[in-house]
N, C-alpha and C positions, 0 to 999 in steps of 0.2 A: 855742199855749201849751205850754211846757214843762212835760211831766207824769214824762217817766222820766228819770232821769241813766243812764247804759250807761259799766261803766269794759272797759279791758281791763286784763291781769295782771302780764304780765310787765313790770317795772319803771314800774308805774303803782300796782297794788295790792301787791305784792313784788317784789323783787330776782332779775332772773334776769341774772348775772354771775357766768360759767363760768372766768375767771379767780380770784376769790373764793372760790368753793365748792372747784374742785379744790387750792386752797393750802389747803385744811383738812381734806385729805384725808388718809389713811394709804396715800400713794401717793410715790411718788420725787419728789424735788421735778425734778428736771432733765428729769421725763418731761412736764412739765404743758405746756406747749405745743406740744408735739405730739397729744397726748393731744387737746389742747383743739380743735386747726385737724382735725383727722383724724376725731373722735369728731361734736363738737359743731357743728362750723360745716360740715359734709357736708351734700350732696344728702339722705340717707336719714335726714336729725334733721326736715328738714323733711317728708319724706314721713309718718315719723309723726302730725307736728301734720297733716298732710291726711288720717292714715287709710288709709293707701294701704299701709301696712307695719309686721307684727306683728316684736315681738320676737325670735323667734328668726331670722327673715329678715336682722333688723337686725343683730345679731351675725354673723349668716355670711356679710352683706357686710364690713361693715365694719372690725370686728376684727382680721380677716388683715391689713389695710392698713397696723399698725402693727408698727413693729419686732418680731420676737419674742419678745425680753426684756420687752416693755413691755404687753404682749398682757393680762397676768393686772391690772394697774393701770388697764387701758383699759377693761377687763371688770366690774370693780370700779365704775369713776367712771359708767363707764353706766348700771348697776344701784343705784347709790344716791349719784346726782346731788341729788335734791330734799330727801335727807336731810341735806344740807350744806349748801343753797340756800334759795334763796325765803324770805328775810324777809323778813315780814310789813313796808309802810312808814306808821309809825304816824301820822306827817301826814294819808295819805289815810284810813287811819279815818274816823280823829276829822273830816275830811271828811262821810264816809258818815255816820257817825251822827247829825251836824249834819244834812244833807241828808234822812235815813228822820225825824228829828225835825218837817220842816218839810212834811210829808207826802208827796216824793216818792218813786214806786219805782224802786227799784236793781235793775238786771242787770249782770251781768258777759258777756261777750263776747271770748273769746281764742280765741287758736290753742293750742293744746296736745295732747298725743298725750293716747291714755288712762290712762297715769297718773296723771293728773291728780288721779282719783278716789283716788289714794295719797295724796294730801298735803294737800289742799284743804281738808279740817279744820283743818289745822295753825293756817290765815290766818283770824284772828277776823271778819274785814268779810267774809269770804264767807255768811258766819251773819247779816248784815242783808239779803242778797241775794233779790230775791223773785222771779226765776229765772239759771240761769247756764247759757248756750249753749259748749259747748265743739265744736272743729272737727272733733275726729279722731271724737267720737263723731255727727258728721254727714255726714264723707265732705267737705267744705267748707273752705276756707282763706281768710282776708284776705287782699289786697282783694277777693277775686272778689265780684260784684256777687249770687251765688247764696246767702251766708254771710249777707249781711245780710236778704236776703229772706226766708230759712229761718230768720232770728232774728226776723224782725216775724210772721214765721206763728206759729210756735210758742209766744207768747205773746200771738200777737193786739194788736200793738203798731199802733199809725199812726207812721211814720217822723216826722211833722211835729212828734209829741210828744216825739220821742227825741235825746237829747244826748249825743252817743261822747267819750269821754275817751282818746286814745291816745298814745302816746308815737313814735308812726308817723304821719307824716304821709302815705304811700300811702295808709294805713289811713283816714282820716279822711278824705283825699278822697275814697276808694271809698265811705263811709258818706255823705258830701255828695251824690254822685250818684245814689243810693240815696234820698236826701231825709231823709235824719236831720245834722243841727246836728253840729258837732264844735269839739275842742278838741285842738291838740296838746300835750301832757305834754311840759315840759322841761325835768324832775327839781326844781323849784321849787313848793313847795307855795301860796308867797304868790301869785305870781305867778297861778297857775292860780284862787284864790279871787277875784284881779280881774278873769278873764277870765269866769267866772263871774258875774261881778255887772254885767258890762257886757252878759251874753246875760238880765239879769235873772231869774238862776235864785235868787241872793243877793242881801240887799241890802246 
């Protein structure tokens, strides 16, 4: 029986679209795709969401890598990405609050570096949340089968109880193998409340 719904974040619970965020930035608009492919979609964005790599390391890789004109814009969009980003997506709310209404608990479960702890107020459904596993502060990354193990320990979860909302489908198969139920997110909010009621989590 299903007893906890589990979302992840980035474009399930908010918006992470780095084409978005840096068009709203106080940066050259001709630098943004580079900025974007060089900054954002590198090896070392990811190593943050695993932990594996602090901020000024990340700067003294990467940084140089861009033009030098563009350097003080790349430095900028690094540094207050999530101030531009991650909106909130009000469908899944009003999800969650339906869902803590009908007495199950909610965890969240992402990959994110530790900023995360910067912004995470911002997003009102992380305040129904009655725990939130983040990766970088585990050392851990989806799918690895280690991230979902250290998320059913740390809150003492049975996987059989647990239903992943992701917008990954790696991701959800690794939580399947793992023995937690999933759902892949694909960007449709109706959609996902019939897949929901077909696992009998709604009726």
């Amino acid at each position: 029986m299903i007893r906890n719904i589990v979302f992840d974040m980035g474009n399930v619970i908010a918006r992470y679209e780095p084409n978005v965020f840096l068009a709203r930035m106080p940066i050259h608009k001709e630098y943004i795709e580079t900025i974007r492919q060089t900054v954002f979609a590198s090896v070392e964005w990811l190593m943050q969401d695993a932990g594996a790599l602090e901020d000024d390391e990340f700067v003294r890789r990467v940084i140089p890598r861009l033009p030098e004109e563009m350097r003080e814009d790349g430095l900028f969009a690094y540094e207050n990405w999530y101030v531009y980003g991650m909106d909130p997506i009000v469908e899944i709310e009003e999800l969650a609050r339906e869902l803590k209404g009908l007495g199950y608990k909610l965890y969240a479960l992402t990959n994110a570096s530790t900023h995360f702890r910067d912004y995470y107020e911002r997003i009102p459904v992380f305040g129904l949340m009655d725990g939130i596993f983040v990766s970088a502060e585990h050392k851990v990354y989806k799918p690895d089968h280690r991230m979902y193990e250290a998320f059913f320990e740390t809150f003492a979860l049975k996987p059989e109880e647990c239903l992943f909302i992701d917008d990954s489908a790696p991701n959800i198969c690794g939580a399947v193998l793992c023995g937690m139920d999933g759902v892949v997110y694909k960007d449709d909010p109706e959609l996902l409340r019939e897949e929901l009621k077909a696992k009998g989590v709604l009726s």
